[in-house]
PDB file of N, CA, C and O in Angstrom:
ATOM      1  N   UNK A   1     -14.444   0.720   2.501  1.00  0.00           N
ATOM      2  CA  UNK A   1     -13.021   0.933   2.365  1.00  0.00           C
ATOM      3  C   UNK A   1     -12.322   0.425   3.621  1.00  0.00           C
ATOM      4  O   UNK A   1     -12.806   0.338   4.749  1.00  0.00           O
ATOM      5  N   UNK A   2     -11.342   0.170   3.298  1.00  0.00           N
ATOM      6  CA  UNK A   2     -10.443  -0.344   4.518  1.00  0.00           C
ATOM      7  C   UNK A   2      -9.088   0.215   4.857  1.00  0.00           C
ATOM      8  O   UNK A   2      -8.276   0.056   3.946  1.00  0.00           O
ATOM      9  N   UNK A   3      -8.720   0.707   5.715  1.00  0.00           N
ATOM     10  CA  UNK A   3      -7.702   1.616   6.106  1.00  0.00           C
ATOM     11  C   UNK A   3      -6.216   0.686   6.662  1.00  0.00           C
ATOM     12  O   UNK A   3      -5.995   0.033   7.682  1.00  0.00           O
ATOM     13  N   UNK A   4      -5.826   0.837   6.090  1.00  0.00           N
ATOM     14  CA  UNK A   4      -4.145   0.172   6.250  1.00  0.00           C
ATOM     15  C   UNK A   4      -2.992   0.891   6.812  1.00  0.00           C
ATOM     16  O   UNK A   4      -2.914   1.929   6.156  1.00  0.00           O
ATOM     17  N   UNK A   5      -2.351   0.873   7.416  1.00  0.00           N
ATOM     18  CA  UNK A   5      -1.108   1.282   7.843  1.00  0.00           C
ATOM     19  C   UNK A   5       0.353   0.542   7.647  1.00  0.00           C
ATOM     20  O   UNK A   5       0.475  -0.638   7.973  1.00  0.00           O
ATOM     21  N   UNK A   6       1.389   1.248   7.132  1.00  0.00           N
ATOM     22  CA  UNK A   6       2.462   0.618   6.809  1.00  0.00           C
ATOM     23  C   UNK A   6       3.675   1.810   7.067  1.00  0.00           C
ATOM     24  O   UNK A   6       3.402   2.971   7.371  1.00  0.00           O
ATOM     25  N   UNK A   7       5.003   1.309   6.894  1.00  0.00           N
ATOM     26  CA  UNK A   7       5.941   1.985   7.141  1.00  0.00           C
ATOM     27  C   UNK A   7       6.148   2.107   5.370  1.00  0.00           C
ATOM     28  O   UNK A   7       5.911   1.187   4.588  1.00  0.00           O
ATOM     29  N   UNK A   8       6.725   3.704   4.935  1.00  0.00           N
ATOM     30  CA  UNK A   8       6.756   3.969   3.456  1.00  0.00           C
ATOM     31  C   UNK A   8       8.836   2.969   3.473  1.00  0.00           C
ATOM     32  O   UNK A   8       9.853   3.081   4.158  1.00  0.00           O
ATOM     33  N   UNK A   9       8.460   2.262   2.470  1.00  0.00           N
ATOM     34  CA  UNK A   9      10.264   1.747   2.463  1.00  0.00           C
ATOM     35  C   UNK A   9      10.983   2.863   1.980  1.00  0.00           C
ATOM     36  O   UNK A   9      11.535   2.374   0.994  1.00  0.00           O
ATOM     37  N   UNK A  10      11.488   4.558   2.057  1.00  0.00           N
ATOM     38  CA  UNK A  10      12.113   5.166   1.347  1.00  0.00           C
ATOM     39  C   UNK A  10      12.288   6.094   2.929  1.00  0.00           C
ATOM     40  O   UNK A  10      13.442   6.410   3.221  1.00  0.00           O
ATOM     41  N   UNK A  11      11.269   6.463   3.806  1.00  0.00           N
ATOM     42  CA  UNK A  11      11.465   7.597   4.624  1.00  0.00           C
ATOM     43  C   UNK A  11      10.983   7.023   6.108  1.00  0.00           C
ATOM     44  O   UNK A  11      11.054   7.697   7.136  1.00  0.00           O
ATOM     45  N   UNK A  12      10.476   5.647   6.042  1.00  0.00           N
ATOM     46  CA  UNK A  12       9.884   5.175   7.513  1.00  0.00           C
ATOM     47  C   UNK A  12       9.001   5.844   8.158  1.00  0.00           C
ATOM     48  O   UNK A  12       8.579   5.571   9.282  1.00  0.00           O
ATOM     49  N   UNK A  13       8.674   6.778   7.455  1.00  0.00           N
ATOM     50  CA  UNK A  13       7.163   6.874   8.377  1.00  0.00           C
ATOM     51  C   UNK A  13       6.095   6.214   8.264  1.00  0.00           C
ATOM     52  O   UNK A  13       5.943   5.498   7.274  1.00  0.00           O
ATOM     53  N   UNK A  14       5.386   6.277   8.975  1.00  0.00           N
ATOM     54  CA  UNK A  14       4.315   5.457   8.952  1.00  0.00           C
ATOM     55  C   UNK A  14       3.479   6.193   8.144  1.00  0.00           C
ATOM     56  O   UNK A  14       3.032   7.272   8.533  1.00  0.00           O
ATOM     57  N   UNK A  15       3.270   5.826   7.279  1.00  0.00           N
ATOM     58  CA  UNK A  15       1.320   5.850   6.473  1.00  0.00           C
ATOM     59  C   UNK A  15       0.285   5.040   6.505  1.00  0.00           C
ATOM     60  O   UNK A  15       0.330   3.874   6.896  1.00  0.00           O
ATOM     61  N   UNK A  16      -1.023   5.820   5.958  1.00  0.00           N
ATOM     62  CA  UNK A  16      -2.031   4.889   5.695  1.00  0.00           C
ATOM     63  C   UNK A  16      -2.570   4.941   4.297  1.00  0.00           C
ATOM     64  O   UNK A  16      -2.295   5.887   3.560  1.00  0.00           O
ATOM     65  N   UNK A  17      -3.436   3.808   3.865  1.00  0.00           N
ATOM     66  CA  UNK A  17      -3.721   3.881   2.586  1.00  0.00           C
ATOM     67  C   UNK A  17      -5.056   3.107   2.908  1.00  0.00           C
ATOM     68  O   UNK A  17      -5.223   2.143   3.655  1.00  0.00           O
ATOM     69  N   UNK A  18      -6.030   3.858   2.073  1.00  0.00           N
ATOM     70  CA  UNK A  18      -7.584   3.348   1.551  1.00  0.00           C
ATOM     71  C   UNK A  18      -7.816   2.214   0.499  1.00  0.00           C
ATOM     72  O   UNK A  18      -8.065   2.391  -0.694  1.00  0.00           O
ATOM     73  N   UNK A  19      -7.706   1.175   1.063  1.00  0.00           N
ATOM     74  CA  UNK A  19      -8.077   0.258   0.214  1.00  0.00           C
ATOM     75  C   UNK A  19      -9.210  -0.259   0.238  1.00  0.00           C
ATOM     76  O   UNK A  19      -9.904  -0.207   1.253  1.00  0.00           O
ATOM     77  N   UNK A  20      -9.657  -0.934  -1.027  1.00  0.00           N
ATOM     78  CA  UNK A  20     -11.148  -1.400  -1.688  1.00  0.00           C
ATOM     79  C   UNK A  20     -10.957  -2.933  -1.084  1.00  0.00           C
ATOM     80  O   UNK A  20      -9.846  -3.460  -1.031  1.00  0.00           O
ATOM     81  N   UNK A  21     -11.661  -3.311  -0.823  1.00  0.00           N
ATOM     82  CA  UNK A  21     -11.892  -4.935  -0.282  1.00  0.00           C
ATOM     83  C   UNK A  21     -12.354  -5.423  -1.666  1.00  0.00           C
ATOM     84  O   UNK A  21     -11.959  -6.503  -2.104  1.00  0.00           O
ATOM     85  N   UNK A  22     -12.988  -4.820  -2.186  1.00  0.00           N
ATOM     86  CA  UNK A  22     -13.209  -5.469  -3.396  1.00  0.00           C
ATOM     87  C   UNK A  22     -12.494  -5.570  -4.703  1.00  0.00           C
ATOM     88  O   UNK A  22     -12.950  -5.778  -5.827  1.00  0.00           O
ATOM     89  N   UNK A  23     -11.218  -5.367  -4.282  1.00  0.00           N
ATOM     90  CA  UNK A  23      -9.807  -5.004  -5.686  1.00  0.00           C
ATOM     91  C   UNK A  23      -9.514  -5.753  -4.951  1.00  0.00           C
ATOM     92  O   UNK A  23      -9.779  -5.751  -3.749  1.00  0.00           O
ATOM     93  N   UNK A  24      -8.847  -6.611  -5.622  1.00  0.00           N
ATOM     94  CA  UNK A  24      -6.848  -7.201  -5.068  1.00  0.00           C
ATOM     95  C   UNK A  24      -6.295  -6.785  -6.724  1.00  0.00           C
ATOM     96  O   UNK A  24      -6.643  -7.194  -7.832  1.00  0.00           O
ATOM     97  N   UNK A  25      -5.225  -5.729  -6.246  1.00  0.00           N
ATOM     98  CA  UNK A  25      -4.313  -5.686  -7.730  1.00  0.00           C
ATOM     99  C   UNK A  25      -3.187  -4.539  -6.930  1.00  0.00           C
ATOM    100  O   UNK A  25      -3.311  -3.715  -6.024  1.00  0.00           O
ATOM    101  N   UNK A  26      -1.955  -5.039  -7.888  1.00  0.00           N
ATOM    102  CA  UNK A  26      -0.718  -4.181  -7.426  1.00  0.00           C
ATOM    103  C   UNK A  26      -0.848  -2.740  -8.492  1.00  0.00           C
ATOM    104  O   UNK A  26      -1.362  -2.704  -9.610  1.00  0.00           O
ATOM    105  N   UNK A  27      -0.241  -1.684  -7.775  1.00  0.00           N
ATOM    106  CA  UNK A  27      -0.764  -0.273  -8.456  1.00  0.00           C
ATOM    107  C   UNK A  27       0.815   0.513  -8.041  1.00  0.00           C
ATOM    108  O   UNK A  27       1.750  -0.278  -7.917  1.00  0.00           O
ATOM    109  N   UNK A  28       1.076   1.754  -7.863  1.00  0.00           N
ATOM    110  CA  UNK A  28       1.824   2.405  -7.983  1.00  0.00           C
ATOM    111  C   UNK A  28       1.490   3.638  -7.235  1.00  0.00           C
ATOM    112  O   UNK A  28       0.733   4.307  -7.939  1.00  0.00           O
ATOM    113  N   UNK A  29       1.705   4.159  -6.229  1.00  0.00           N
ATOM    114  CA  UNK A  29       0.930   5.250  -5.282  1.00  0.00           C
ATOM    115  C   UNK A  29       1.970   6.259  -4.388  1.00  0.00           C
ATOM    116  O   UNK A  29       2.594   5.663  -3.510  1.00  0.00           O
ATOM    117  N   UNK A  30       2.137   7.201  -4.467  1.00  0.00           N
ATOM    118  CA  UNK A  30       3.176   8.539  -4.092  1.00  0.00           C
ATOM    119  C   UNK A  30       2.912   7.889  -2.647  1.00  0.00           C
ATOM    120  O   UNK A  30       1.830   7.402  -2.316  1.00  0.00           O
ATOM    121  N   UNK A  31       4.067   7.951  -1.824  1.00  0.00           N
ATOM    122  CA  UNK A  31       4.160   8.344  -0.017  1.00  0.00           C
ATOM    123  C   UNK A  31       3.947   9.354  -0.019  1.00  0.00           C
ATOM    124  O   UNK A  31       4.423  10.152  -0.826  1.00  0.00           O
ATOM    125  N   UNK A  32       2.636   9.813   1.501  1.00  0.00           N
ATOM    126  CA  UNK A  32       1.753  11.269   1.077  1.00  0.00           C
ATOM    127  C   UNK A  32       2.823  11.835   2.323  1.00  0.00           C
ATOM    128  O   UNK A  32       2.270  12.244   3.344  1.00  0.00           O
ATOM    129  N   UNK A  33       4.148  11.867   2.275  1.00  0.00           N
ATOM    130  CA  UNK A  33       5.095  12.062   3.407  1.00  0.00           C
ATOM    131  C   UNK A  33       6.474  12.850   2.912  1.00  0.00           C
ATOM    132  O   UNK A  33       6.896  13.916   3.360  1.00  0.00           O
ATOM    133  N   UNK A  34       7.204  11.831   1.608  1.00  0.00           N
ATOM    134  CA  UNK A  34       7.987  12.144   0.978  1.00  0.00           C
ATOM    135  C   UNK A  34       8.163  12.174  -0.975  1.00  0.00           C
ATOM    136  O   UNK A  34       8.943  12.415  -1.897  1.00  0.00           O
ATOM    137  N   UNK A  35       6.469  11.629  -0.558  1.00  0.00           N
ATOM    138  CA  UNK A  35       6.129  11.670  -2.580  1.00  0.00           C
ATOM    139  C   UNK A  35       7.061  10.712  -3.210  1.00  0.00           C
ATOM    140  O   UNK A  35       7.341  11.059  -4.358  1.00  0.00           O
ATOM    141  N   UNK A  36       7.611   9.661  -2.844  1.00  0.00           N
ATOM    142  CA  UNK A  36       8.318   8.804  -3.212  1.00  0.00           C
ATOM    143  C   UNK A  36       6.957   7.933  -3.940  1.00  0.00           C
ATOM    144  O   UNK A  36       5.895   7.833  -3.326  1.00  0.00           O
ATOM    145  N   UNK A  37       7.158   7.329  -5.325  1.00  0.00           N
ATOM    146  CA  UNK A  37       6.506   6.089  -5.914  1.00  0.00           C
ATOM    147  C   UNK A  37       6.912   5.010  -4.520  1.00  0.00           C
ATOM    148  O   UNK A  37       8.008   4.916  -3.967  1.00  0.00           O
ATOM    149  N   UNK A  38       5.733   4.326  -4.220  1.00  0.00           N
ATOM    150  CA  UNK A  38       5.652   2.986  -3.792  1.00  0.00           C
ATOM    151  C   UNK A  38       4.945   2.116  -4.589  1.00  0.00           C
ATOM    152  O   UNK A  38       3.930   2.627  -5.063  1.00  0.00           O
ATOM    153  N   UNK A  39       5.236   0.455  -5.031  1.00  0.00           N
ATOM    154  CA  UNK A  39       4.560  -0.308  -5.800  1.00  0.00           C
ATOM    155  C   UNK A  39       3.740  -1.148  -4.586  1.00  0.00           C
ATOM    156  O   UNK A  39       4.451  -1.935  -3.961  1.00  0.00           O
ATOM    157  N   UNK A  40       2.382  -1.069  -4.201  1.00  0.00           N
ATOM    158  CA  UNK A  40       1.694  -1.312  -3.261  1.00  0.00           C
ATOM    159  C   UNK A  40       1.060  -2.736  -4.115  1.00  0.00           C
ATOM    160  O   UNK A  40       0.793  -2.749  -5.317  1.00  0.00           O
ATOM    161  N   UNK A  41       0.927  -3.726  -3.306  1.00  0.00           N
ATOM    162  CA  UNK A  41       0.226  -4.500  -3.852  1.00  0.00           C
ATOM    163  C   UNK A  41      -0.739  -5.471  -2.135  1.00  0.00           C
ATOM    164  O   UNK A  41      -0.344  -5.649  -0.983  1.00  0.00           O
ATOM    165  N   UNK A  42      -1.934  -5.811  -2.791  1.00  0.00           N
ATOM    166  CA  UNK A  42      -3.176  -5.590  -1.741  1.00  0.00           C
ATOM    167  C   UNK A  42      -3.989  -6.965  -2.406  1.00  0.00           C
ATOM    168  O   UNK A  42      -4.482  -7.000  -3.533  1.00  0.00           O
ATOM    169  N   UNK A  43      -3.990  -7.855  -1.604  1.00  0.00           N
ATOM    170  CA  UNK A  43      -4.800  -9.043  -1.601  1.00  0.00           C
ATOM    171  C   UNK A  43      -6.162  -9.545  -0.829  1.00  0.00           C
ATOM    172  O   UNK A  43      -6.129 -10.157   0.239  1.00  0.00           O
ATOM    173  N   UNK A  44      -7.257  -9.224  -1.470  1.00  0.00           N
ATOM    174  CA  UNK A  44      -8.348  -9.307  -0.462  1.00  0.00           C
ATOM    175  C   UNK A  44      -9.284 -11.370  -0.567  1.00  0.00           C
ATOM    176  O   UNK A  44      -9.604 -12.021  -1.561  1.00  0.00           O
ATOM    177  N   UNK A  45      -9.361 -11.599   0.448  1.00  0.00           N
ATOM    178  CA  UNK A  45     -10.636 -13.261   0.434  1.00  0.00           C
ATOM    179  C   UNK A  45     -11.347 -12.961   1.139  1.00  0.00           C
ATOM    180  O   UNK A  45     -11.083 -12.695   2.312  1.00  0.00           O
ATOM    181  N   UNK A  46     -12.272 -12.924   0.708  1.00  0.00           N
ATOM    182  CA  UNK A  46     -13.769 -13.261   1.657  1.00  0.00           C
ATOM    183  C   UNK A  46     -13.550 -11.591   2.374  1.00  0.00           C
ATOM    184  O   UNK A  46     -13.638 -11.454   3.594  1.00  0.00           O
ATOM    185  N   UNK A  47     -13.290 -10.509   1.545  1.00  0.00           N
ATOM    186  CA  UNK A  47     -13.432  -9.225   2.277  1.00  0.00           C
ATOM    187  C   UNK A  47     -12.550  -8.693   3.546  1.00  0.00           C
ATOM    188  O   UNK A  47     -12.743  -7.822   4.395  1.00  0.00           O
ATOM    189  N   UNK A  48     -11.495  -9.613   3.285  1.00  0.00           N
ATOM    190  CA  UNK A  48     -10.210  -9.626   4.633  1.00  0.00           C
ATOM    191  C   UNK A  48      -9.136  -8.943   3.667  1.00  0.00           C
ATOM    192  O   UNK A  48      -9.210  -9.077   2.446  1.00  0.00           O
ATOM    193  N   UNK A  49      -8.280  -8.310   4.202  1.00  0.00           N
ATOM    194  CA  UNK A  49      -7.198  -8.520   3.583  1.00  0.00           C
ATOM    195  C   UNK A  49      -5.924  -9.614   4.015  1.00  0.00           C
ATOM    196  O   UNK A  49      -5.491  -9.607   5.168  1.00  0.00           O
ATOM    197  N   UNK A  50      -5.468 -10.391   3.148  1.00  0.00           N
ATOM    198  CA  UNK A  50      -5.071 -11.462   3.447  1.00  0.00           C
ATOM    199  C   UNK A  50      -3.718 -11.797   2.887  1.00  0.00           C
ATOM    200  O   UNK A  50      -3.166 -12.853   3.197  1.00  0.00           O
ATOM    201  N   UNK A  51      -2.955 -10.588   1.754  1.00  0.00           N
ATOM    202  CA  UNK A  51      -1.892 -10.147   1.559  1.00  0.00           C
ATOM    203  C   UNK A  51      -1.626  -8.483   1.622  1.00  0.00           C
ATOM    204  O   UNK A  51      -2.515  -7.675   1.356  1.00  0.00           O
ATOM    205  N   UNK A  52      -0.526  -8.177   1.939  1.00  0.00           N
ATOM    206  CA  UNK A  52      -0.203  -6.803   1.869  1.00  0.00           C
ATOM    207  C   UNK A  52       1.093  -6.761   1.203  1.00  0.00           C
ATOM    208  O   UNK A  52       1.543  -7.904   1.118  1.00  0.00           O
ATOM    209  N   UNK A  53       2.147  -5.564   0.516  1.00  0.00           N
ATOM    210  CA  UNK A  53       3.429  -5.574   0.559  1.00  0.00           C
ATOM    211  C   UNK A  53       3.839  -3.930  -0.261  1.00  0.00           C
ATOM    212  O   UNK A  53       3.618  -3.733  -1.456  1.00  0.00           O
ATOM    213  N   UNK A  54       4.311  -3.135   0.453  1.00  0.00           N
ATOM    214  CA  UNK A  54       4.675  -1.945   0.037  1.00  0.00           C
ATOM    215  C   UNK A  54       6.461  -2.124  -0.171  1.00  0.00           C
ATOM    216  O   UNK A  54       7.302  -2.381   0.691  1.00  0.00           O
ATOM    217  N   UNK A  55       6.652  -1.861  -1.768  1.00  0.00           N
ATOM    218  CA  UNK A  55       7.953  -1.665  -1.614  1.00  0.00           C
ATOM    219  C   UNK A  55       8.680  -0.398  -2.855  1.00  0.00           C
ATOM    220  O   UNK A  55       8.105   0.173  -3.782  1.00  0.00           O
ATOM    221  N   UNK A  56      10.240  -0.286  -2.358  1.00  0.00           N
ATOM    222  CA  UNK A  56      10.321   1.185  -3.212  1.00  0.00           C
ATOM    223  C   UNK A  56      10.350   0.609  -4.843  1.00  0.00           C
ATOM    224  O   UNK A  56      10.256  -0.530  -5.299  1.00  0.00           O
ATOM    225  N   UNK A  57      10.493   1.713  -5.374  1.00  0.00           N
ATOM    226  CA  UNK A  57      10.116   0.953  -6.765  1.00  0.00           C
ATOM    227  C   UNK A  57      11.769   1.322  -7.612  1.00  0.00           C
ATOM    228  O   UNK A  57      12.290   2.430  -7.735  1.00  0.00           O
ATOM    229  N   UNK A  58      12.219   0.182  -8.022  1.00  0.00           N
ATOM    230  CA  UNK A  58      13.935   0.346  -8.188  1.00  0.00           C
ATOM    231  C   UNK A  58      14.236   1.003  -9.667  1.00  0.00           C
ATOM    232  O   UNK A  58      13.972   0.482 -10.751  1.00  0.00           O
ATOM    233  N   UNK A  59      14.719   2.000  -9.486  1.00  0.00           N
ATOM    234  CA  UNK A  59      15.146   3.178 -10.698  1.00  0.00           C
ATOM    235  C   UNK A  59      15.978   2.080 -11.434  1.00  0.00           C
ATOM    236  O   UNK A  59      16.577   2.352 -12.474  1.00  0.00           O
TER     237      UNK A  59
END
């Protein structure tokens, strides 16, 4: 697993999230801060991550 850190786009704190090196796919995941939906999406090559992008998800 691989441990990520990002700012949540709804409350700015910083989080982290457990990601699989072996997934790349965009998913849907609560901020464990303010429980806000974030649409997280996670790009792994050769076991790197090599895209990231957390954003709020628009009502």
């Amino acid at each position: 697993m691989y441990e990520h850190f990002f700012q949540c786009p709804y409350c700015w704190e910083e989080i982290s999230m457990l990601l699989d090196p072996s997934v790349s796919a965009t998913y849907v995941e609560d901020c464990e801060v303010c429980c806000n939906p974030i649409e997280v999406m996670a790009r792994f090559e050769s076991g790197e991550l090599s895209e990231f992008s957390a954003q709020d998800i628009e009502q």
